[in-house]
C-alpha positions as protocol buffer text, in pm:
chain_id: "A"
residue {
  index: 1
  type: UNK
  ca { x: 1356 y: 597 z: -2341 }
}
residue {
  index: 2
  type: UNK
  ca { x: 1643 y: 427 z: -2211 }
}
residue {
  index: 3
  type: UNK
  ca { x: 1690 y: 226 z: -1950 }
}
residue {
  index: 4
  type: UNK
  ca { x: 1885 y: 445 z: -1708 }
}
residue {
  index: 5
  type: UNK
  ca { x: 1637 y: 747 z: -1770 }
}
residue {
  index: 6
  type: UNK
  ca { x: 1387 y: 437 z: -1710 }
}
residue {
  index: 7
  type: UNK
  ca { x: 1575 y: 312 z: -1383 }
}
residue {
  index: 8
  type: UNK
  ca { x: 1569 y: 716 z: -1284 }
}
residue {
  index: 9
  type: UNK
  ca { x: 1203 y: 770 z: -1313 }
}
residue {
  index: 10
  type: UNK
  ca { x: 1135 y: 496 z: -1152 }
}
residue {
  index: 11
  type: UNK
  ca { x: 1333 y: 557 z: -898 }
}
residue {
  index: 12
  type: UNK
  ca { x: 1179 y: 870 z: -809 }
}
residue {
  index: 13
  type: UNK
  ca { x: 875 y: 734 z: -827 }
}
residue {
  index: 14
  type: UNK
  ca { x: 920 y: 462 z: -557 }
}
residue {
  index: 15
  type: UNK
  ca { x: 1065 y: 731 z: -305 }
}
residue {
  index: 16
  type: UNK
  ca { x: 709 y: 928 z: -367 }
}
residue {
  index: 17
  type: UNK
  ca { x: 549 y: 618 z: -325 }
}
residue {
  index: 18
  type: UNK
  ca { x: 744 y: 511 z: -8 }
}
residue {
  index: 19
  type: UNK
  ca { x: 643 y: 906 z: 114 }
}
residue {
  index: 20
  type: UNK
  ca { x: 277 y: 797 z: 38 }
}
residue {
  index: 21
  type: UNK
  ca { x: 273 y: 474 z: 222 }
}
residue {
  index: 22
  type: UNK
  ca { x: 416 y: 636 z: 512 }
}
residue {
  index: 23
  type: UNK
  ca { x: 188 y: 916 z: 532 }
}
residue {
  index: 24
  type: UNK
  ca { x: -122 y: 646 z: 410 }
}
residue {
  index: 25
  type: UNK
  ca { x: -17 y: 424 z: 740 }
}
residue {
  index: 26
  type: UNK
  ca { x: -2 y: 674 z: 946 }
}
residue {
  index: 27
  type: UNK
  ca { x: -282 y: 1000 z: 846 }
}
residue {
  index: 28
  type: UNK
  ca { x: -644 y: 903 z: 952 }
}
residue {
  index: 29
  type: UNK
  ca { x: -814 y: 647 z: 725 }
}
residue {
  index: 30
  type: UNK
  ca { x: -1157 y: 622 z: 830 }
}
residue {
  index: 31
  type: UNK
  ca { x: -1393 y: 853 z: 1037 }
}
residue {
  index: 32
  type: UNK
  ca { x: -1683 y: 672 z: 1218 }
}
residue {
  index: 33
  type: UNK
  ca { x: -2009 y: 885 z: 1320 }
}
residue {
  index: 34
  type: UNK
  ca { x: -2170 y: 631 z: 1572 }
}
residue {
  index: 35
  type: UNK
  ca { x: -2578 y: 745 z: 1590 }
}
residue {
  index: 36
  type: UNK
  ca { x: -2468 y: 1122 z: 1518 }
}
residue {
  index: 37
  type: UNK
  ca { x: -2328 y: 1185 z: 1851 }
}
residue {
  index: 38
  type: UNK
  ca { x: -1978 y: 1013 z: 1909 }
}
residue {
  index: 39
  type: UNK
  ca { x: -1695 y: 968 z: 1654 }
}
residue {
  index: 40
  type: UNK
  ca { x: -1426 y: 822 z: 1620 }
}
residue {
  index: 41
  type: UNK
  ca { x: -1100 y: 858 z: 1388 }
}
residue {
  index: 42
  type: UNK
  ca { x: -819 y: 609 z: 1295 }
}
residue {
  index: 43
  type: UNK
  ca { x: -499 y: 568 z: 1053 }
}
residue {
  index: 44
  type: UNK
  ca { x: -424 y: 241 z: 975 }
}
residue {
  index: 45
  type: UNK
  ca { x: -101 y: 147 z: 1180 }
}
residue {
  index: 46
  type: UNK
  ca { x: -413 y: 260 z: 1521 }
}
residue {
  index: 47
  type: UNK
  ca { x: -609 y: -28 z: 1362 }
}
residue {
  index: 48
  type: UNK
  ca { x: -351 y: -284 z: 1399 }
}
residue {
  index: 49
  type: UNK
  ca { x: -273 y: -113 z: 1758 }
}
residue {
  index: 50
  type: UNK
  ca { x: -624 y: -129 z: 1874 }
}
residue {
  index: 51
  type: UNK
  ca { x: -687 y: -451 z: 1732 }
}
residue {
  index: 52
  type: UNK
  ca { x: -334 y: -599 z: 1871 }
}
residue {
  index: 53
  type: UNK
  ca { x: -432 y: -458 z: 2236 }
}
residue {
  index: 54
  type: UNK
  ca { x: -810 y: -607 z: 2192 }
}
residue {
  index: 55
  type: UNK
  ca { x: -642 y: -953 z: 2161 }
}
residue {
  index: 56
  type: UNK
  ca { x: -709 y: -987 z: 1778 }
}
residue {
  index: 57
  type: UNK
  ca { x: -387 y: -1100 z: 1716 }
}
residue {
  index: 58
  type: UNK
  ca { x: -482 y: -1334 z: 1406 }
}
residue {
  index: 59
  type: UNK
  ca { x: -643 y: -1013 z: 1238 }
}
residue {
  index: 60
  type: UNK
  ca { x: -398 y: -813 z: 1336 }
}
residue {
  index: 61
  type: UNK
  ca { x: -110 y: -959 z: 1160 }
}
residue {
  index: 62
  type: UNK
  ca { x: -301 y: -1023 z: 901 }
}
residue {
  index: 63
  type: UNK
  ca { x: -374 y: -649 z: 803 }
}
residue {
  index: 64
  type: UNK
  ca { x: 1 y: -580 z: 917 }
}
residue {
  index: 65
  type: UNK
  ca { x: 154 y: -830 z: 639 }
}
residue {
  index: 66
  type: UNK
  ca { x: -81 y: -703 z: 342 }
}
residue {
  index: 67
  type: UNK
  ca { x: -70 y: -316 z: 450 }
}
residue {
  index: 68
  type: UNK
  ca { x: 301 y: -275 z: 575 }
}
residue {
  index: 69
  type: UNK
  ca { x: 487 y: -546 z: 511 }
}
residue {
  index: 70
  type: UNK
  ca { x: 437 y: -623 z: 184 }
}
residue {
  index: 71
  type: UNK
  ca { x: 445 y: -275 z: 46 }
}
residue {
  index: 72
  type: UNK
  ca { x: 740 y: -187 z: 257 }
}
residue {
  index: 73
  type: UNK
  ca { x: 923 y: -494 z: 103 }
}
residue {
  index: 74
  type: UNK
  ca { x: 795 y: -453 z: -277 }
}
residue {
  index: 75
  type: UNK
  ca { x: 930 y: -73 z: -264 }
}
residue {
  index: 76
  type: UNK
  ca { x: 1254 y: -206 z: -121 }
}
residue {
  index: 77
  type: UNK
  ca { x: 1233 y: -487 z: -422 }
}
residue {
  index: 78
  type: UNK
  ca { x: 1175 y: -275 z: -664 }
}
residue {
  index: 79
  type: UNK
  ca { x: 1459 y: -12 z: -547 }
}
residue {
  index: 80
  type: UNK
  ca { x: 1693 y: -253 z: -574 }
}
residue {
  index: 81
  type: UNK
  ca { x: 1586 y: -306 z: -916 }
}
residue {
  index: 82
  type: UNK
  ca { x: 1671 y: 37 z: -1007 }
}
residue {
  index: 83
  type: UNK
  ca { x: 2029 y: 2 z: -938 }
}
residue {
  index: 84
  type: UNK
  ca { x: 2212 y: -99 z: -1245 }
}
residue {
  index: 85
  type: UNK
  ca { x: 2333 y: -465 z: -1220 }
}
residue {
  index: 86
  type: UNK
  ca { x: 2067 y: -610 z: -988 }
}
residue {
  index: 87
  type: UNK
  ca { x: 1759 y: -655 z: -1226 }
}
residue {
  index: 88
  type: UNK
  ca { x: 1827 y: -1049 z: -1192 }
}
residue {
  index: 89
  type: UNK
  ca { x: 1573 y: -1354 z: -1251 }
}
residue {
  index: 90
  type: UNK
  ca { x: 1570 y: -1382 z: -903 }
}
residue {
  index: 91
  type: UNK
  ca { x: 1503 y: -1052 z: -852 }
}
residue {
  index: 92
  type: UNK
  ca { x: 1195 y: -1010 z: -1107 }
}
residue {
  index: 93
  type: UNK
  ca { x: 1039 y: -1330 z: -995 }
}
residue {
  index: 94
  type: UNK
  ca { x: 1028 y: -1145 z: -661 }
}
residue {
  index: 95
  type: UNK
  ca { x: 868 y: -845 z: -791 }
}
residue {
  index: 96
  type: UNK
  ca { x: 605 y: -1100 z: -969 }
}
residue {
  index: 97
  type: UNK
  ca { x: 487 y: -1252 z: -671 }
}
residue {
  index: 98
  type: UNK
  ca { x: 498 y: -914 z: -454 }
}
residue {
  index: 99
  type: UNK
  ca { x: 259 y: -756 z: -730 }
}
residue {
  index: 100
  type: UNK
  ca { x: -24 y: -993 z: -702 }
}
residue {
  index: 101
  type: UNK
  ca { x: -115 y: -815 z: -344 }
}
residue {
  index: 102
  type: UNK
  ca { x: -103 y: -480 z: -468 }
}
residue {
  index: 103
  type: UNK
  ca { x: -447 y: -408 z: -444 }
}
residue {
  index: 104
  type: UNK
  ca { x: -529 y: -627 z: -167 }
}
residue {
  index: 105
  type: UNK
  ca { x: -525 y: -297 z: 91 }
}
residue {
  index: 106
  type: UNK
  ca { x: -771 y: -105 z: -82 }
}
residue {
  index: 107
  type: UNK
  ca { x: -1003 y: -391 z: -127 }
}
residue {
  index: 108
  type: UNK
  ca { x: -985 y: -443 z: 232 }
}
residue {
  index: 109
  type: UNK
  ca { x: -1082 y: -64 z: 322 }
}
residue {
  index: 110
  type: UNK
  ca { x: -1294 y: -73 z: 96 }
}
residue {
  index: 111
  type: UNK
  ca { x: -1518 y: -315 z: 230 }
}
residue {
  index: 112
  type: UNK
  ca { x: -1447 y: -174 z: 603 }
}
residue {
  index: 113
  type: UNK
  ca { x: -1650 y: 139 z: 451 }
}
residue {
  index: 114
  type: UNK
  ca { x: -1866 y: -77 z: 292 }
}
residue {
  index: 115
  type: UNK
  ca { x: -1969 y: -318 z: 604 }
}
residue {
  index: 116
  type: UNK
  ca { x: -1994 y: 19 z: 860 }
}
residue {
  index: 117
  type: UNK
  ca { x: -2210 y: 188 z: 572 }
}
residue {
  index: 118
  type: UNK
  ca { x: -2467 y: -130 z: 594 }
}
residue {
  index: 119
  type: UNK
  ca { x: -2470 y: -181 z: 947 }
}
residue {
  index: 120
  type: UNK
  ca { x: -2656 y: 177 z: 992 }
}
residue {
  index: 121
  type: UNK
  ca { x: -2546 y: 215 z: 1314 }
}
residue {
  index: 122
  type: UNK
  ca { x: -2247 y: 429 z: 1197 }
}
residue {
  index: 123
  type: UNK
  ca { x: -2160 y: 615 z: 919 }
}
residue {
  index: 124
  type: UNK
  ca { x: -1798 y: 565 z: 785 }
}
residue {
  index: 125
  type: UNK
  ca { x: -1656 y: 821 z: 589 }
}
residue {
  index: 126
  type: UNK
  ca { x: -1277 y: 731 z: 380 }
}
residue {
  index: 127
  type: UNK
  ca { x: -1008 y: 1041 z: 499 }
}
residue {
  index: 128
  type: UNK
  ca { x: -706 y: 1145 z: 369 }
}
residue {
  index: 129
  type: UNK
  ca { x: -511 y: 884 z: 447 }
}
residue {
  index: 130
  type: UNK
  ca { x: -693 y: 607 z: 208 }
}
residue {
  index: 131
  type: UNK
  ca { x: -598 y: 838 z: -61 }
}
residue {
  index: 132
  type: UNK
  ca { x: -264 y: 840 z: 3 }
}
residue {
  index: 133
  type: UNK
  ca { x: -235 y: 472 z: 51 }
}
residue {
  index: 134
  type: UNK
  ca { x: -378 y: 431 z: -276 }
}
residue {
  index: 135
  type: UNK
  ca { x: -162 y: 707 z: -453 }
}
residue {
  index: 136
  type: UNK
  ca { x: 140 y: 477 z: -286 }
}
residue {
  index: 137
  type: UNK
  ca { x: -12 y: 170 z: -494 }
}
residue {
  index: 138
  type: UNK
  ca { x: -53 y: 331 z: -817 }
}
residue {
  index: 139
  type: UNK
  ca { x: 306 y: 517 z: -777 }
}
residue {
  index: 140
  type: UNK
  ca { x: 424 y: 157 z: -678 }
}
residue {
  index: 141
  type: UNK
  ca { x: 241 y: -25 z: -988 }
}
residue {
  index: 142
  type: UNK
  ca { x: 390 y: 274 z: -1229 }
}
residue {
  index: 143
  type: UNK
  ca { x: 773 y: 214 z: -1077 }
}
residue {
  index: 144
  type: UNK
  ca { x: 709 y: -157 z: -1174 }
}
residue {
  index: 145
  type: UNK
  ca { x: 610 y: -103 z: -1503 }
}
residue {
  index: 146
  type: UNK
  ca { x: 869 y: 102 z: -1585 }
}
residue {
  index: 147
  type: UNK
  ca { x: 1151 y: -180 z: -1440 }
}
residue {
  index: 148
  type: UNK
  ca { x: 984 y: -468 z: -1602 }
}
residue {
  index: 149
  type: UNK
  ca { x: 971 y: -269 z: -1915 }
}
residue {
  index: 150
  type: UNK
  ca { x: 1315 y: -276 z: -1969 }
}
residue {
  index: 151
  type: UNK
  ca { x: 1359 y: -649 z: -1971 }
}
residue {
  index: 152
  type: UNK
  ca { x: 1040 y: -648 z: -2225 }
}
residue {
  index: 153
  type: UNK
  ca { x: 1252 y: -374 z: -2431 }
}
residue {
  index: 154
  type: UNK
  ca { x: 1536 y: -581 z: -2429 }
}
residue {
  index: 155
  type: UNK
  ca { x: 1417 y: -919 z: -2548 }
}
């Protein structure tokens, strides 16, 4: 394959992905049945509302960095990859460190199902929107491997 049908591909893969994240932040997340009578539904940019207007500012911006921020700015990174004549050192080193939080999100709601399915005082249940999310991060991981292939193809 070569490396502009590479840079193409991958291309069109982090514009899917960036459609993904969008819809992921934004499309419930999580549904929580509280003792079978009251329920409540929320996407992930509501969590960091809700937990910005409760005063948990800490948390917060924590959950902000690692499930907008960072995948906002790794799709950016990596678009700029695409375009010929920017796949730099700089650039790649970059993309190295972004990639070691890919997975970081998904961890995270995963163990927000996990904690309200042990409490057993609600029952969580993981909506659209998770799925989504982690189509973004697999879409994401795919664009990357296809950029980074073409300085392993080259050397």
């Amino acid at each position: 394959m070569t490396n502009r049908t590479r840079a193409a591909i991958a291309a069109l893969l982090i514009l899917a992905a960036t459609a993904c994240l969008a819809l992921g932040l934004t499309m419930p997340i999580i549904r929580l049945n509280y003792l079978y009578f009251w329920t409540d539904t929320y996407s992930l940019v509501g969590v960091i509302h809700q937990l910005y207007a409760a005063g948990e500012l800490f948390l917060a911006a924590v959950i902000a960095l690692f499930s907008v921020a960072l995948p906002a700015l790794k799709l950016a990174t990596l678009l700029l990859a695409t375009i010929p004549g920017h796949q730099s050192r700089a650039v790649r080193r970059r993309l190295d460190w972004l990639g070691k939080w890919s997975m970081l999100d998904v961890l995270v709601m995963a163990l927000v199902v996990f904690y309200a399915k042990t409490t057993y005082l609600s029952d969580a249940t993981a909506l659209s929107g998770v799925y989504l999310f982690a189509a973004s991060v697999l879409l994401t991981m795919t664009a990357y491997a296809l950029v980074t292939g073409d300085d392993a193809a080259q050397s």
